[in-house]
C-alpha positions in Angstrom: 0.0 0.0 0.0 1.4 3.4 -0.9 1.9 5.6 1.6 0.1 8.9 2.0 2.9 10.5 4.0 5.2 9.6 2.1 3.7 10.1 -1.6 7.2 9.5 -3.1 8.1 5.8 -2.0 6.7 3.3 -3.9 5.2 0.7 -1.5 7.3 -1.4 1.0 6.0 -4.8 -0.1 7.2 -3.8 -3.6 10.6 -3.0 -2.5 11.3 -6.2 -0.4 9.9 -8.3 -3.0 12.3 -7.2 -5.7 15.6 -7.2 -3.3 14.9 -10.7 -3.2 14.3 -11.4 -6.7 17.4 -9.6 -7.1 19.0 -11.7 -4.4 18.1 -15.0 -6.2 17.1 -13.6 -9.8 14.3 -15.5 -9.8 10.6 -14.7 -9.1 9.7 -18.3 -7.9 12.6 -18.7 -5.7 11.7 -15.4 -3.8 8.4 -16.2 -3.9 9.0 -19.4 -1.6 11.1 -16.9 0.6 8.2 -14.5 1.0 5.7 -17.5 1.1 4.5 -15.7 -1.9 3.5 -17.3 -5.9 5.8 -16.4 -8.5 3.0 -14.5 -9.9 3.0 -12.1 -7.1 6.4 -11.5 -7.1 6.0 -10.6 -10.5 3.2 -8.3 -10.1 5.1 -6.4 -7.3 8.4 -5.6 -9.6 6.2 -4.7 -12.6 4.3 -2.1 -9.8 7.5 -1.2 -8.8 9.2 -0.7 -12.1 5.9 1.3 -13.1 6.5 3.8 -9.9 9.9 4.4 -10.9 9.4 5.0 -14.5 12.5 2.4 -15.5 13.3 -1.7 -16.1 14.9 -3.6 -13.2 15.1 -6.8 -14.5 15.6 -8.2 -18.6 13.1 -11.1 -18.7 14.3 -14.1 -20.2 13.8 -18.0 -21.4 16.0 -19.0 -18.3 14.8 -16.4 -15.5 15.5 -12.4 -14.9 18.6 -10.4 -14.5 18.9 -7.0 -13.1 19.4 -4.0 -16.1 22.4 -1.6 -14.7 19.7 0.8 -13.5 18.1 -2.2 -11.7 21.5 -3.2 -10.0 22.1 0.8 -9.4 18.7 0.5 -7.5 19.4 -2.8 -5.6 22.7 -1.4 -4.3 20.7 1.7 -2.8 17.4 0.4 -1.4 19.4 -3.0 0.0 21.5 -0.3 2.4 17.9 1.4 2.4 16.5 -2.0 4.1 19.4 -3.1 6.4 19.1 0.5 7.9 15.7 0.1 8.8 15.3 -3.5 9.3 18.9 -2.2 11.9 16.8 0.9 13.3 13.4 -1.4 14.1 16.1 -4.3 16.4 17.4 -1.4 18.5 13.9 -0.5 19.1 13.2 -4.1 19.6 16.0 -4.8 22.2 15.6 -1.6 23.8 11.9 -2.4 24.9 13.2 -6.0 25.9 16.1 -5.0 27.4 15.9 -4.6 31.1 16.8 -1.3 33.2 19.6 -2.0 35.2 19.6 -0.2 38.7 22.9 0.1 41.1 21.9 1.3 44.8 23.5 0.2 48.6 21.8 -2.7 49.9 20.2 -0.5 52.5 18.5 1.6 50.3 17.5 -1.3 48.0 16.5 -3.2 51.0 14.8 -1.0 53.3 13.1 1.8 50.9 13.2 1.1 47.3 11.7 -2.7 47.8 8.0 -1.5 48.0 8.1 1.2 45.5 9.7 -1.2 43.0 6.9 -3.4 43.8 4.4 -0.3 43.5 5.9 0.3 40.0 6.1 -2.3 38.7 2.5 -3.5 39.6 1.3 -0.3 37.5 4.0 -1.1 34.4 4.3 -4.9 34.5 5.8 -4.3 31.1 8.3 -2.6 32.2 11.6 -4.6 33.6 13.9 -2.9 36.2 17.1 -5.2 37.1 18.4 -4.1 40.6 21.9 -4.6 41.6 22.7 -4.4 45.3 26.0 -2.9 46.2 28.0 -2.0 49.7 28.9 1.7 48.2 27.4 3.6 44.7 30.8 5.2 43.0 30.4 8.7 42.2 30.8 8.0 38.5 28.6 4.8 38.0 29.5 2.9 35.3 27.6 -0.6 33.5 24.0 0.8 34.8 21.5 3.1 33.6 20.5 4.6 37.0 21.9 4.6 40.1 20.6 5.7 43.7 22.9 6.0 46.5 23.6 7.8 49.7 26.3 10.8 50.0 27.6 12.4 52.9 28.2 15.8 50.2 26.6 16.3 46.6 28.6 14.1 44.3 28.5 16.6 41.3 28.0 15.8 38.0 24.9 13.8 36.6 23.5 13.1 39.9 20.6 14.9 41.5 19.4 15.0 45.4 16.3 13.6 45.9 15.8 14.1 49.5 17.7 14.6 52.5 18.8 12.1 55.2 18.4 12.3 58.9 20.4 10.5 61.9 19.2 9.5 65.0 20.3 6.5 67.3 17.5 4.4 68.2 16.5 0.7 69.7 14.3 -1.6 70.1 11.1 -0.7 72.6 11.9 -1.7 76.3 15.6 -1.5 75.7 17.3 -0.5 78.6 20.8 -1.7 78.8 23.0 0.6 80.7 26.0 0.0 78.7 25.0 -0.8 75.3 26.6 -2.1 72.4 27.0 0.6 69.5 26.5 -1.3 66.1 28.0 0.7 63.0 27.8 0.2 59.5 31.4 -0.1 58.4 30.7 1.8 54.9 28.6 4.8 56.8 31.1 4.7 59.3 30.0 8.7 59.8 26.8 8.1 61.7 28.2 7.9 65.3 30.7 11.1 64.8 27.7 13.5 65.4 27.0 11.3 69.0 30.5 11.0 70.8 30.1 13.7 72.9 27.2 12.7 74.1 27.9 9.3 74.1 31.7 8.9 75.2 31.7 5.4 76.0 31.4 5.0 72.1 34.4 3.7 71.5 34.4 1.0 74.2 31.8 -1.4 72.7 31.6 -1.2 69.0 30.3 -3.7 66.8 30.9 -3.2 62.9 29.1 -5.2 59.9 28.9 -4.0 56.0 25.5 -4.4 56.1 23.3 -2.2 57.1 20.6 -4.5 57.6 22.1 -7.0 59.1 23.0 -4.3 62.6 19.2 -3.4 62.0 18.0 -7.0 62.7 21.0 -6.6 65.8 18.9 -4.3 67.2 15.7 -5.5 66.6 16.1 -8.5 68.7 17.7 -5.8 71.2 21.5 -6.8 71.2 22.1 -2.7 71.4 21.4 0.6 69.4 22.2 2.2 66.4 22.0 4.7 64.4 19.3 4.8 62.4 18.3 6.6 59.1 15.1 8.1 59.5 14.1 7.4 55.6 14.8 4.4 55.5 13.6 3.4 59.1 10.3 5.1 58.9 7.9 2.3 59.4 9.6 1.0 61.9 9.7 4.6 64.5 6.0 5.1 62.9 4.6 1.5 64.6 7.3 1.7 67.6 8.9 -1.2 67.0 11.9 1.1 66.8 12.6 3.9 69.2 14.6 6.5 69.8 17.9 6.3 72.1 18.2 6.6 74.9 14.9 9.2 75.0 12.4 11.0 72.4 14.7 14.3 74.0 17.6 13.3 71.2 17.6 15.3 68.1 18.1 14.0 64.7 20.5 15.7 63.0 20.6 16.2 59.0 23.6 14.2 57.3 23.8 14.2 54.0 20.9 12.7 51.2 20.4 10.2 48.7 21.0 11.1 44.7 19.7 9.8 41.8 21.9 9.4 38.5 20.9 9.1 34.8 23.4 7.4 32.5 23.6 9.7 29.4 22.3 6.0 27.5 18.9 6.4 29.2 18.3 9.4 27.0 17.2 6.8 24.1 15.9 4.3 26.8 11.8 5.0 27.3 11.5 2.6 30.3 14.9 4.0 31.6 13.5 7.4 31.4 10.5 6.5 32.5 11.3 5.2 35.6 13.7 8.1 36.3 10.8 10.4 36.3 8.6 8.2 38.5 11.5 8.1 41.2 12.0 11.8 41.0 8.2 12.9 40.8 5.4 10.0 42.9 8.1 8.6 45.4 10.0 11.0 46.5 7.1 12.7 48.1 6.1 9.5 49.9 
């Protein structure tokens, strides 16, 4: 069917049809490629020669041949054909492709778990790959997004998405009166802000690189820790957590969390997407 947009191209079923009676000069053998007759083959080439005003092929007792304007032709609408047939793969692999997601095990753990789940109940077509990892690099590489914790703004690509408060807490009915101070050994910052006010600190320290892991600690109230308030919300909100050693303790603003775009994810829908669901419905939650 000719196209109305495009009143100068002769149809596409034309055009394929003749690169592959070109390709075996012979109408019956490209008819069995196409799963077409021999006959219909012929009637597309004769369309098409009649929409370019000139001969592709010299008909003959043994078969066709291309005519030096029909092999000028082949050479430009073949590269024509591989260009598109190219264009509509990395459409294809882009849609199937999933979006690949770097963030700290915490974070991926703790906040992004239900909003992943949220999202992806809404746009069950869309596929988001999530790699866990102890630290996010300021300059992510292999991964269209990454969301990760910094003490300052990393610069760049990456933008802030909210901010993070600190405040040590433990389980309710904790009441130890030497308590063992759990730290994450990659946000080893959290307890600076407390030393003064706790100077035993440095006495009974336990250390693990996973942030969920001293969570669970304290939980089963083995000791306190410092908490971040984001990702500990619905724990403080049903009291399962509370504040140590008093609600009197004030949290104190360290640093936020950053989203980065990998200049890829400009061509990526889903990848996009998702980036402006993050930034615009969960944030705000």
């Amino acid at each position: 069917m000719k196209s109305v947009r495009f009143g100068n191209l002769p149809p596409l079923e034309t055009l394929v049809a003749f690169e592959s009676a070109a390709e075996h000069e012979s109408f019956a053998r490209a008819g069995e490629e196409l799963f077409l007759t021999a006959s219909a083959i012929a009637y597309h080439v004769k369309k098409l020669e009649s929409n370019l005003g000139i001969e592709l092929f010299s008909r003959h007792g043994k078969g066709v041949s291309l005519t030096p304007k029909g092999q000028e032709f082949l050479s430009l609408i073949r590269q024509s054909l591989n260009s598109i047939e190219r264009d509509v793969e990395q459409v294809r692999s882009k849609r199937s492709k999933p979006v690949k997601l770097a963030t700290q095990h915490a974070v991926a753990q703790l906040w992004l778990h239900k909003r992943l789940g949220e999202y992806q109940h809404q746009f069950p077509e869309h596929d988001i790959e999530i790699t866990a990892v102890s630290t996010v690099s300021g300059q992510p590489e292999n991964t269209d997004l990454a969301l990760g914790y910094f003490l300052h703004d990393p610069g760049g690509a990456w933008i802030k998405l909210w901010p993070e408060y600190l405040l040590p807490v433990s389980a309710r009915g904790f009441n130890e009166d030497s308590p063992t101070f759990y730290q994450d050994m990659n946000w080893h910052d959290d307890w600076r802000y407390w030393r003064d006010t706790f100077p035993d600190i440095s006495a009974k320290t336990r250390r693990a690189s996973l942030y969920t892991l001293l969570l669970q600690s304290v939980l089963d109230g083995q000791g306190v820790m410092v908490g971040r308030l984001s990702l500990l919300k619905p724990y403080l909100d049903s009291g399962v957590l509370v504040p140590w050693p008093d609600s009197t303790l004030s949290e104190v603003e360290s640093g936020g969390y950053y989203l980065y775009c990998a200049p890829s994810c400009r061509d990526h829908a889903v990848a996009t997407h998702f980036f402006e669901w993050l930034t615009t419905t969960c944030v705000a939650r």
